[in-house]
C-alpha positions in Angstrom: 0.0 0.0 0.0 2.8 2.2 1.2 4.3 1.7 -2.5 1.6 2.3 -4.2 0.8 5.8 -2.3 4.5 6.8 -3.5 4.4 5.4 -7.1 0.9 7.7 -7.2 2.3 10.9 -5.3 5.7 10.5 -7.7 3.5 10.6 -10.5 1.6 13.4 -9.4 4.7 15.2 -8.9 6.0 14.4 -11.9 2.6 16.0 -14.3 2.6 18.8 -12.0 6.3 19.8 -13.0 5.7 19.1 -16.7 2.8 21.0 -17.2 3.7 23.9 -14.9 7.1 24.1 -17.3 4.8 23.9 -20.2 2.7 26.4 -19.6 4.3 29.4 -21.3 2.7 30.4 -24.3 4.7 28.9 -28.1 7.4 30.8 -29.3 8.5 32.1 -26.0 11.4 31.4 -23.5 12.3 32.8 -20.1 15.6 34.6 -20.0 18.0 34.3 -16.8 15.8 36.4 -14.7 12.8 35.0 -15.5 11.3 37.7 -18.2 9.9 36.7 -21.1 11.2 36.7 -24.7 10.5 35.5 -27.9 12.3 32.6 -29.7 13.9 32.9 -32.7 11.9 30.7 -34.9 13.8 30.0 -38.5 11.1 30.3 -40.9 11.0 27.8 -43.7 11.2 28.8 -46.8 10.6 27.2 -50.2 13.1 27.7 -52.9 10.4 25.9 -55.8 9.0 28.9 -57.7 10.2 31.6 -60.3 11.3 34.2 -57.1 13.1 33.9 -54.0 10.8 36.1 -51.7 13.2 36.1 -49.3 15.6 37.9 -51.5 14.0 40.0 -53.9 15.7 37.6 -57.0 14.5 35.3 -59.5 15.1 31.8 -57.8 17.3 30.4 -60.5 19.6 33.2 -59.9 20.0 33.9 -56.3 22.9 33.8 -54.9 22.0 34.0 -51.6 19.9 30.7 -51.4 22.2 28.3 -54.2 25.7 27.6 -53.3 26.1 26.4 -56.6 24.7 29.7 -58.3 27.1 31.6 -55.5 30.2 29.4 -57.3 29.2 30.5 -60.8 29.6 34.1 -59.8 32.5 33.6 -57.9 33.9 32.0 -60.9 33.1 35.4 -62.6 34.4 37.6 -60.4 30.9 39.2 -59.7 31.3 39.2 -55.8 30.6 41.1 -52.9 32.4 39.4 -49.7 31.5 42.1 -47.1 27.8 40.8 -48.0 27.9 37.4 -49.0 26.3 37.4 -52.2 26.6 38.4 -55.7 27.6 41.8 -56.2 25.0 42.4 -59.4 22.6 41.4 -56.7 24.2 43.1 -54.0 21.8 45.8 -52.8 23.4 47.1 -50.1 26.4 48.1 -51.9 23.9 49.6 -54.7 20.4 50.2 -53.6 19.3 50.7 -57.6 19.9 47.3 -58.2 16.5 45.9 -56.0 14.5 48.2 -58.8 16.1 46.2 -61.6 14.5 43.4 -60.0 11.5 44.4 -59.3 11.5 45.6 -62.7 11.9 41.9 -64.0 8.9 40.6 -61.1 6.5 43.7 -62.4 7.1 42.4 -66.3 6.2 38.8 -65.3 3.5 39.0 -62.7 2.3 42.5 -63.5 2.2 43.6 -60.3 5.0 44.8 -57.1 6.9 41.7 -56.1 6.6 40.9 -52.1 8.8 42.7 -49.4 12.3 40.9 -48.7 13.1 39.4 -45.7 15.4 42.8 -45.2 12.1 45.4 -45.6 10.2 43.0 -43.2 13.2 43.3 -40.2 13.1 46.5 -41.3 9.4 47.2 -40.7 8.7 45.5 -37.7 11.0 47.7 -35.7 9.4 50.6 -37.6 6.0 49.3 -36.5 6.6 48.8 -32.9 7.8 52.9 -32.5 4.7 53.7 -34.5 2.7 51.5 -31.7 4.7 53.3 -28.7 3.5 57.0 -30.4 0.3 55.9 -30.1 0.1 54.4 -26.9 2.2 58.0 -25.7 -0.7 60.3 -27.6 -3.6 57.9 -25.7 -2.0 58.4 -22.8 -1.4 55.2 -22.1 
């Protein structure tokens, strides 16, 4: 009987500390003190149409997401090594280059291609001081 209460009151014990460290929501992890932040979650991303959303490049040519494509141009000497890519497709080091691009995505789908995985770091920053403004004007 006596075994049988501690095989039940172990068991007990044991659900009790699973679901209490389950209970924080997906997608978030307690840092050292105990505060909540959000897990980096890699996003998976298919490289099986004409454009790489993630990139802003037809598929077959990016640089970015083909390590074979990234030899060809390094066989070519078209490469930019402070960015990792392509320099033709380099739009850091020339911000005119995206619009040839988009150029090519507009002729094709006849429409604005999506924003890159830059413009959408980019604009969730942006987004989160807009929210703050408001909050400050509400007076919250």
């Amino acid at each position: 009987m006596q075994k049988r209460i501690m095989v039940l009151g172990g068991g007990v014990l044991a659900a009790f500390v699973l679901a209490v460290a389950g209970c924080q929501p997906p997608g978030t992890t307690k840092d050292s003190e105990g505060k909540k932040e959000e897990a980096k979650v890699e996003k998976k991303v298919k490289h099986d149409g004409w454009w790489c959303n993630e990139h802003g490049i037809p598929e077959h040519e990016c640089s970015m997401c083909s390590a074979a494509v990234a030899k060809e141009f390094k066989a070519k000497g078209d490469w930019c090594d402070k960015h990792d890519r392509a320099k033709s497709q380099c739009f850091i080091c020339d911000p005119s280059l995206k619009e040839k691009f988009a150029e090519r995505y507009r002729a094709k789908y006849g429409k604005e291609p999506p924003p890159t995985e830059d413009e959408e770091d980019n604009k969730e920053p942006a987004k989160k001081d807009r929210d703050k403004s408001a909050e400050k004007k509400d007076g919250k």
